[in-house]
N, C-alpha and C positions, 0 to 999 in steps of 0.2 A: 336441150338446146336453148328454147329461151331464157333459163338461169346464169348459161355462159355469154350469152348477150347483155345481159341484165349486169351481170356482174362485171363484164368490161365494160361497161358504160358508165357505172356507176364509179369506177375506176380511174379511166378518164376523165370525167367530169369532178372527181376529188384534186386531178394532178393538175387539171387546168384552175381549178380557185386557187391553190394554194400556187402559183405559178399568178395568179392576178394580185394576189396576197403581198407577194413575195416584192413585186413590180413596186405595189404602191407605197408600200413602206420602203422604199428605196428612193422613191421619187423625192421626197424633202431631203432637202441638204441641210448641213451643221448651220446652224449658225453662222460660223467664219464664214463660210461663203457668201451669204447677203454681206457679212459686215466689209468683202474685200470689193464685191460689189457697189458699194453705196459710198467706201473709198476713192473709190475711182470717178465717180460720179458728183460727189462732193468735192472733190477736192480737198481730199481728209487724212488725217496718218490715223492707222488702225493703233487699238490697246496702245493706250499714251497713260503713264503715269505719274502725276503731273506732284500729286504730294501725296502725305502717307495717311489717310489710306485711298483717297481718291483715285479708281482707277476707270477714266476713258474708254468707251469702248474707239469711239471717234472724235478725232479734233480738229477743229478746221480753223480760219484764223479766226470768225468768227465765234460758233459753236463749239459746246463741251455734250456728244451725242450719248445717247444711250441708246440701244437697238436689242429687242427683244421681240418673243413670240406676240399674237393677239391675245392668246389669252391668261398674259402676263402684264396688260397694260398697267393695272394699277402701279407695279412693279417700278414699270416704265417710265412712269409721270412723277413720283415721289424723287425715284434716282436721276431724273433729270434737270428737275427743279433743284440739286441736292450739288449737284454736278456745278450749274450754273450760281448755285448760291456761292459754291467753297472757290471757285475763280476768275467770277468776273465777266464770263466767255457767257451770252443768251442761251437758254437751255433748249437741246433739241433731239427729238426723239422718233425712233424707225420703227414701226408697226409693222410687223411679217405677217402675211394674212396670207388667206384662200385667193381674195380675187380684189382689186380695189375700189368695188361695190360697198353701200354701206351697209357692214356687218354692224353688228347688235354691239360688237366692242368698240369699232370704230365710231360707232354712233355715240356709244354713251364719251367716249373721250372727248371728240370735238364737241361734247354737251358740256362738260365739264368746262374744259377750256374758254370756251364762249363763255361760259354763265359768266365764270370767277375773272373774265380775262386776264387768263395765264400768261405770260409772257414765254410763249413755248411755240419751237415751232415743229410743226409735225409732219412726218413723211411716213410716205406709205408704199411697202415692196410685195408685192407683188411672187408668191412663191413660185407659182408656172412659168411664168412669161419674164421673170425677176425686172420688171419695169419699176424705177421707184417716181411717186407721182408725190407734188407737195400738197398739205391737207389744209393748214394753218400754219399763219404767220404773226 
């Protein structure tokens, strides 16, 4: 009797992790969705391709945006400095993170930024609550 206790319990409690599992790997959206998000918000046209091979994720009248994960910044900062170089538009770039607390990525970007004073300005979204907050201007 107690092995067939033991054993449905042990049963359910596999179907419920993997059932938590299942939840949280579902819970982050593509990409595209912040980037239609932050469209909206800026005041942006999504994937603009502007020359060959420069491709926008976002362009505003201002900005030439790039939008990537946290910990993709480097990524982020090269191709948006890269962006702003090849037409003209200020370079500006979306940080996807956990929470808009400062993370150890966000921290080291606006270190960067600050030191070299980049001409970049930076935003920050928010995956839960999809809030995007400006970081630097």
């Amino acid at each position: 009797m107690r092995y067939h206790f033991l054993i449905a319990f042990t049963g359910l409690l596999s179907l419920l992790l993997a059932l938590l599992s299942l939840s949280a790997s579902t819970s982050i959206q593509p990409l595209t969705h912040y980037q239609t998000i932050a469209a909206k918000l800026l005041s942006a046209e999504p994937e603009q391709t502007i020359s060959d091979p420069p491709r926008y994720e976002l362009v505003s009248e201002t900005h030439a945006i790039e939008i990537d994960w946290d910990n993709k910044w480097e990524k982020l900062l090269g191709l948006s400095l890269d962006y702003a170089f090849e037409n003209g538009k200020r370079a500006g770039m979306i940080l996807i993170t956990d929470g808009v607390d400062d993370t150890t990525q966000l921290l080291q970007l606006k270190a960067l930024i600050r030191h070299y004073n980049l001409p970049v300005t930076l935003w920050v979204i928010d995956k839960e609550t999809e809030r995007l907050q400006q970081y630097a201007e």
